[in-house]
Each structure stands twice: as structure tokens, then as C-alpha cells.
C-alpha positions in Angstrom: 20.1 2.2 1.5 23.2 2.6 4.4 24.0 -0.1 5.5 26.5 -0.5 8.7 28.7 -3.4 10.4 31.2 -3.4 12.8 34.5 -4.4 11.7 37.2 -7.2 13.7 39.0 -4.3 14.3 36.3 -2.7 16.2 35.7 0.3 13.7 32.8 1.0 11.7 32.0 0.1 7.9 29.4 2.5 6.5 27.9 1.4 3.2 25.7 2.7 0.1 24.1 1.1 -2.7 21.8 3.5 -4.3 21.1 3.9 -8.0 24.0 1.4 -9.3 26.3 3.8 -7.3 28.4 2.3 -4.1 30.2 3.8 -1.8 31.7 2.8 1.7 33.8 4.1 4.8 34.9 3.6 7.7 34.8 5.1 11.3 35.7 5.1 15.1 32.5 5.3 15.9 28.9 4.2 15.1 27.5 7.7 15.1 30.6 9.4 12.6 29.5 6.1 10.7 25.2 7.3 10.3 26.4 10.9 10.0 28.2 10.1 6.8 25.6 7.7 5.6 23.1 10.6 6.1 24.6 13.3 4.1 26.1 10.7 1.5 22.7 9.2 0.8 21.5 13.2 0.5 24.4 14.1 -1.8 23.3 11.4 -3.5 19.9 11.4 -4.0 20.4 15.4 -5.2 22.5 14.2 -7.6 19.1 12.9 -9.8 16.9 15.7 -8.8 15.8 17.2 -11.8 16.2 21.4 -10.8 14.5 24.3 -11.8 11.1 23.0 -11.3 8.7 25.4 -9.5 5.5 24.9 -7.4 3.1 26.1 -10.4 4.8 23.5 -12.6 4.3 20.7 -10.0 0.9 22.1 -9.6 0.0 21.5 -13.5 1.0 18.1 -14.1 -0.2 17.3 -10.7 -4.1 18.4 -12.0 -3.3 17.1 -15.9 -1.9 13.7 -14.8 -3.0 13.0 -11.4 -6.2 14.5 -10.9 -7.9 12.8 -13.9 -8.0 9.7 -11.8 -10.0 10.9 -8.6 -13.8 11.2 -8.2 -12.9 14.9 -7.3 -11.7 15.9 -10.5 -13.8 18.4 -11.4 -13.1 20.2 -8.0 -9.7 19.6 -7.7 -8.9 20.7 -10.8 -10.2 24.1 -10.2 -8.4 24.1 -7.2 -4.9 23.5 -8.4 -5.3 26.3 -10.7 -5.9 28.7 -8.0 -2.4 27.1 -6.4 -0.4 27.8 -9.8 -1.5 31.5 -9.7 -0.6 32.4 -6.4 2.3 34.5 -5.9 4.7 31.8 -4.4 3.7 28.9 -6.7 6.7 30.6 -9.1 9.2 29.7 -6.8 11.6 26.5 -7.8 10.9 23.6 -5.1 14.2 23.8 -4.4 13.0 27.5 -2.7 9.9 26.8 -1.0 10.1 26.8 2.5 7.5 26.5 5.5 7.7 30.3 6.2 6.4 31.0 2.5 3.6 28.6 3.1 2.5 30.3 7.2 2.7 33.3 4.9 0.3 32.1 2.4 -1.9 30.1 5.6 -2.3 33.7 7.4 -3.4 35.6 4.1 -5.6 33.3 3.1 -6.8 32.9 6.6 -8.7 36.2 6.6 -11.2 34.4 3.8 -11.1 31.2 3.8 -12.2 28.9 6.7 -9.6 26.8 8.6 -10.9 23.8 7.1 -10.7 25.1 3.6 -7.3 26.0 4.1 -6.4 22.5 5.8 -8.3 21.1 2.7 -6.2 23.2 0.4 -2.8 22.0 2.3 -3.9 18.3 1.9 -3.9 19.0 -1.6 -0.1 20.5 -2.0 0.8 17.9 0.3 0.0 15.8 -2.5 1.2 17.3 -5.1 5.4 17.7 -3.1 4.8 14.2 -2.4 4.5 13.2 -6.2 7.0 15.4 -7.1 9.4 13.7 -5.1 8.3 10.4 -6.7 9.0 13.0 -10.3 12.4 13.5 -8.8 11.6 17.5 -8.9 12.3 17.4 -5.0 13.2 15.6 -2.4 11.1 17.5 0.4 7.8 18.3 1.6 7.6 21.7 3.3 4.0 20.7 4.3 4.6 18.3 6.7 5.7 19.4 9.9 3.5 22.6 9.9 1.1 24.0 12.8 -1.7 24.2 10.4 -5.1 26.0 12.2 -7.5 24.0 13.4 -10.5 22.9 12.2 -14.3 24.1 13.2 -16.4 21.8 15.3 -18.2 19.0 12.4 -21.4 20.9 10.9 -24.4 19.8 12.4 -27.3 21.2 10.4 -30.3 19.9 10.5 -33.5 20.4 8.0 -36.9 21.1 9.3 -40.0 19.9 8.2 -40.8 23.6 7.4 -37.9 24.1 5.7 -38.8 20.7 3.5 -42.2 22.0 2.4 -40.4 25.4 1.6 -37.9 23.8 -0.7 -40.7 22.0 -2.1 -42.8 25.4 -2.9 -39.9 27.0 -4.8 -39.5 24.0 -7.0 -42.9 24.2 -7.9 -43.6 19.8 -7.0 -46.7 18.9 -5.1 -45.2 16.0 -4.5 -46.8 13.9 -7.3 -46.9 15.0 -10.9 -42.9 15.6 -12.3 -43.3 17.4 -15.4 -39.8 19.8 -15.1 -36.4 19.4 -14.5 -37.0 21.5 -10.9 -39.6 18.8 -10.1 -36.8 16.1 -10.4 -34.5 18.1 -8.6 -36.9 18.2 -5.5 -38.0 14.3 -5.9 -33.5 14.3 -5.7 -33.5 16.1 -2.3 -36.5 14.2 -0.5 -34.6 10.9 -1.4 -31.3 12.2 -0.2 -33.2 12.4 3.0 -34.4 9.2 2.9 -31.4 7.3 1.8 -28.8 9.3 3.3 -27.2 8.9 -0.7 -25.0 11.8 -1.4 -25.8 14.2 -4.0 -23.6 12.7 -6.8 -24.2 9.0 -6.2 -27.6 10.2 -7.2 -27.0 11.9 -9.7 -24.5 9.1 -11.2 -28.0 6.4 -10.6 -28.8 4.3 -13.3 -32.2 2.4 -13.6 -30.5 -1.2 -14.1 -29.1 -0.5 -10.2 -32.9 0.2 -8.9 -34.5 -2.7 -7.7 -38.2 -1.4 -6.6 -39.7 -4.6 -6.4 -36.7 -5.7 -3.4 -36.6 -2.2 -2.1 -33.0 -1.7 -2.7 -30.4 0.0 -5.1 -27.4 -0.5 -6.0 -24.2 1.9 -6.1 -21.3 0.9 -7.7 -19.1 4.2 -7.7 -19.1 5.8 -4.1 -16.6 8.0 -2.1 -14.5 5.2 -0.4 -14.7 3.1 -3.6 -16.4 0.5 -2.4 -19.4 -1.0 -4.1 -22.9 -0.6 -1.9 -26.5 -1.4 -1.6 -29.2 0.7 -0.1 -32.4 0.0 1.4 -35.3 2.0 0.4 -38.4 2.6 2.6 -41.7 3.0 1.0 -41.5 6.6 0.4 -38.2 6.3 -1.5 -39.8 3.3 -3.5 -42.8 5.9 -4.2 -40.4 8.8 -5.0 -38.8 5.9 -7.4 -41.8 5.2 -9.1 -42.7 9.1 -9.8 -39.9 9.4 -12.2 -40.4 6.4 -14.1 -38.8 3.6 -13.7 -36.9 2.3 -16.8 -37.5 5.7 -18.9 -33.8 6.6 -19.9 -30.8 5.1 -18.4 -30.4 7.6 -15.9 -32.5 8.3 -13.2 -31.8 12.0 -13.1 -31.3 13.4 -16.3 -30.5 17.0 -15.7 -26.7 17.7 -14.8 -25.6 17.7 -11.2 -23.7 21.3 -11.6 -26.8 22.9 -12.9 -29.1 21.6 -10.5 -26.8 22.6 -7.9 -27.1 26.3 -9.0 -30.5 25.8 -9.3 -30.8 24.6 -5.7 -28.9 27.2 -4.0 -31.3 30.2 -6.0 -33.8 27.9 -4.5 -33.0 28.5 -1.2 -32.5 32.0 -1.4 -35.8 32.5 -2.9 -36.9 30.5 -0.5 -35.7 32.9 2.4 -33.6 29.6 3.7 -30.4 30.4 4.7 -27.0 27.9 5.9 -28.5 25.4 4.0 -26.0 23.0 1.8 -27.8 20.1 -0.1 -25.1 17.9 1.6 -27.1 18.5 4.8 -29.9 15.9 3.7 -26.8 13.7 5.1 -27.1 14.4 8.3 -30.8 14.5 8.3 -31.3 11.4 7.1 -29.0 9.9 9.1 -30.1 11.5 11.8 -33.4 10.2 10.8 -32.1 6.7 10.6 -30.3 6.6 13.7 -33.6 6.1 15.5 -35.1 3.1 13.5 -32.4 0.6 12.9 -29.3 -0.4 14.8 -25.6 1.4 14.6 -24.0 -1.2 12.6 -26.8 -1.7 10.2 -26.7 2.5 9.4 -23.1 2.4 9.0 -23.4 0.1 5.9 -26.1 1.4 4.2 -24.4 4.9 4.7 -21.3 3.5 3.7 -19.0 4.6 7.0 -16.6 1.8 7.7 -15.4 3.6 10.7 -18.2 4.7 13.3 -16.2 7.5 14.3 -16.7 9.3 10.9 -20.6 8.3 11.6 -21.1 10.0 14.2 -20.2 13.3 12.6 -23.1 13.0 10.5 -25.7 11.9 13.7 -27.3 15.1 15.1 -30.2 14.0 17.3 -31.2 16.8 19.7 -31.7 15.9 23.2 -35.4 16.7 22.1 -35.0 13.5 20.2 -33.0 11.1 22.1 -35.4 12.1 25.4 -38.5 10.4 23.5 -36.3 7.4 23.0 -36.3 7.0 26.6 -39.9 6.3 27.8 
């Protein structure tokens, strides 16, 4: 770190400790003084840069070292692939440069939505950013850019209709469970009741479900904060159809195959723009109307109301019965 004092003699001292390594200067003025600090403290700090290291490899130890520790491993991991393989992931870091990455925004643009792509620039933010703390860089060619802008929040909504549809593909009459589709239905109507997302679900465990107090527990959610949901008497009778106590986990099928499994349903269904994520924003929707603001925002697990109301998509329909 520079640091710089004015001398008796009305000059400028410039000094740098960094790394066990001192040096010091002195000026006429302050601002030859922070120009020298500047490029000293760069010469410097190049001086322990480990070179030759290129995007792909930051990419790789990134999704081998990093990545194991998020609750979007599985996701991420598939992503940073796809970053090693592109064409300028074999440049060194010392190469990469902003106009490489509006290159790769405005080829990727043409199939990818512009939140995908901001997603996806998040992500090799990430990884510069931990190479610098590698010492395979000291720069961040992400930052700084005019990235595209992002689509107005989704606001999809499911029907009743489109409920009893589901339900027909999967085969459930809404009270005998004898198949692994059955569960996966009994899985969507409680997303819509609890507003839970589809892998705090799926992650459920029976020693967390409390029928008789008509709540459950989640210990492993998105902002990593332990949380406790109240269950209406349909969840609670949803509960008790996939009996209680039977296995340690509440669904027993795995969350990647039930997801395939969903999305065929839908098509067979004739449903289209339909993500299982959108039981979010129904139920919350749902929820909006029965208990007060600051009440939804805990069981759903939003600490800032902002991000809330992304997910709330009464329709003026709606909010016009409220006001009689």
C-alpha cells in the first residue's frame, strides 16, 4: 500500500510496502508522487503474477475447486465447461480483453436470452476475480462492460385448467399415489401451496415435517438461511398422501428425472411456456391475498421486498375483487 507525506522541505515522499519489498521517492509535486506510486505498485504486483494461464484453465479449477461449494453445482458446472470450450477461453489472461468478450456477447446473443448471457457473465466475473486472488491475473475484463439488458421479470401464471391438465398426464386423481408420476404431481400442487421451490422439495426430509403444527422445516435454502413454512390444510392432506414417516425422504424419485418427466408432461399435455418454477409465482400470487406482506416474505424466504414483488402477479382481475 502507497503511502505519501509531505516533507519540511515541501516535496513529496512516496512510499511502498508490498510483499516484504520497499521502496520510496520523492517529488515536486503530489500528483508526480501518486503517478509513481501507481505504476510502482503495478510493476510490482506483476512481478508475482503467475503467466501463461489462460481463460479455460481459470475456467477448470474455477468449477473443480470453487463450484463444489455452491448449491448450483450441478448447473454451474456444466456451464463452465461450455466457457472452457469456446474459442477465446484459449487465450492467456494476460490476452483477454473486453473487445473479445462484446465479441463473444453479440454471437451468443443471437441464441441465448439477454439474461442467460448476463447470467453467464456473472459467472466469468467470478471466476477473473478468483484468479486474481490465484495471482493468474490482476484484471477483470468483465467489469466495466455494457452488457444487454435484461427482459421484464417473468410473470406466468397457472390456471386452474392448466392444474387439472397436469394432473391428467400424471395419471393422480388426487388421492391414491401408487407411481413415481403420482408423487411428482402431489410435488407440484404443494409447490403451489407453499411457494417451496422445486429442490427444497425435493431435498425434504420427514423429521422436518411437522403435520400435527402445520409447518415444516427447511434447513438448506437459496439464501442459506434456515426457514419454516406454514402449511394450509391442503398441503397437510397432500402430506399425509405420501406417508408420513415411510423413508427419510419425502420424495424419493430424483429431482433431474422428475424434471424431464415434467416437461414431457407438459408437452403431452398441449401446455406450453410452462416452467415448474412458475408454481412460485402462483403460489405467491395466491398468498399475497390471504396474509399480510411481511408475513409472505418470511415464509417465502425474500429478505428484500423488492425481489418479492417479482414473484407477485395478481391481475387487475384480482386486485379489483379486493376492493369491494
Amino acid at each position: 500500500m502507497a503511502t505519501i507525506r509531505r516533507l519540511k522541505n515541501k516535496r513529496f515522499l512516496a512510499e511502498i510496502r508490498k510483499k516484504g519489498v520497499y521502496k520510496s521517492k520523492t517529488f515536486d509535486s503530489k500528483v508526480q508522487a501518486m503517478a509513481w506510486a501507481a505504476e510502482t505498485e503495478q510493476s510490482l504486483a506483476n512481478q508475482h503474477l503467475i503467466h501463461g494461464k489462460t481463460l479455460a484453465d481459470a475456467c477448470l479449477r474455477y468449477r473443480d475447486e470453487i463450484s463444489p461449494k455452491k448449491k448450483s453445482y450441478r448447473t454451474e458446472y456444466n456451464r463452465l465447461n461450455k466457457f472452457s470450450r469456446q474459442p477465446f477461453a484459449s487465450l492467456t489472461l494476460e490476452a483477454l480483453t473486453a473487445k473479445h468478450l462484446y465479441d463473444w456477447i453479440e454471437d451468443v446473443s443471437r441464441t441465448l436470452k439477454s439474461s442467460s448471457v448476463n447470467r453467464d457473465l456473472n459467472l466469468l466475473s467470478a471466476v477473473l476475480e478468483q484468479a486474481k486472488r490465484w495471482q493468474w491475473t490482476d484484471k477483470n475484463p468483465v467489469r466495466g462492460l455494457r452488457r444487454p439488458k435484461n427482459p421484464q421479470p417473468r410473470d406466468r401464471r397457472i390456471s386452474a385448467k392448466e392444474i387439472q391438465q397436469v394432473m391428467d398426464a400424471l395419471g393422480f386423481d388426487g388421492q391414491t399415489i401408487n407411481r413415481s408420476r403420482h408423487e411428482l404431481a402431489v410435488a407440484f400442487l404443494l409447490a403451489i401451496e407453499t411457494a417451496m421451490r422445486q429442490g427444497e422439495l425435493w431435498q425434504l426430509k420427514w423429521e422436518d415435517v411437522y403435520l400435527e403444527k402445520r409447518y415444516l422445516r427447511l434447513h438448506d435454502t437459496k439464501n442459506g438461511t434456515r426457514r419454516d413454512v406454514p402449511l394450509s390444510s391442503e398441503a397437510v392432506r397432500l402430506f399425509t398422501l405420501l406417508q408420513p414417516g415411510r423413508g427419510e425422504k419425502v420424495f424419493k424419485s430424483n429431482q433431474a428425472s422428475s424434471g424431464t418427466i415434467f416437461r414431457r408432461c407438459l408437452k403431452q399435455a398441449g401446455i406450453y411456456n410452462m416452467h415448474f418454477h412458475d408454481t412460485r409465482h402462483e403460489a405467491i400470487s395466491r398468498l399475497a391475498q390471504k396474509i399480510p406482506v411481511l408475513d409472505l416474505a418470511r415464509l417465502t424466504g425474500h429478505k428484500d421486498i423488492k425481489m418479492l414483488m417479482v414473484y407477485y402477479n395478481a391481475s387487475a382481475e384480482e386486485i379489483a375483487k379486493q376492493l369491494d
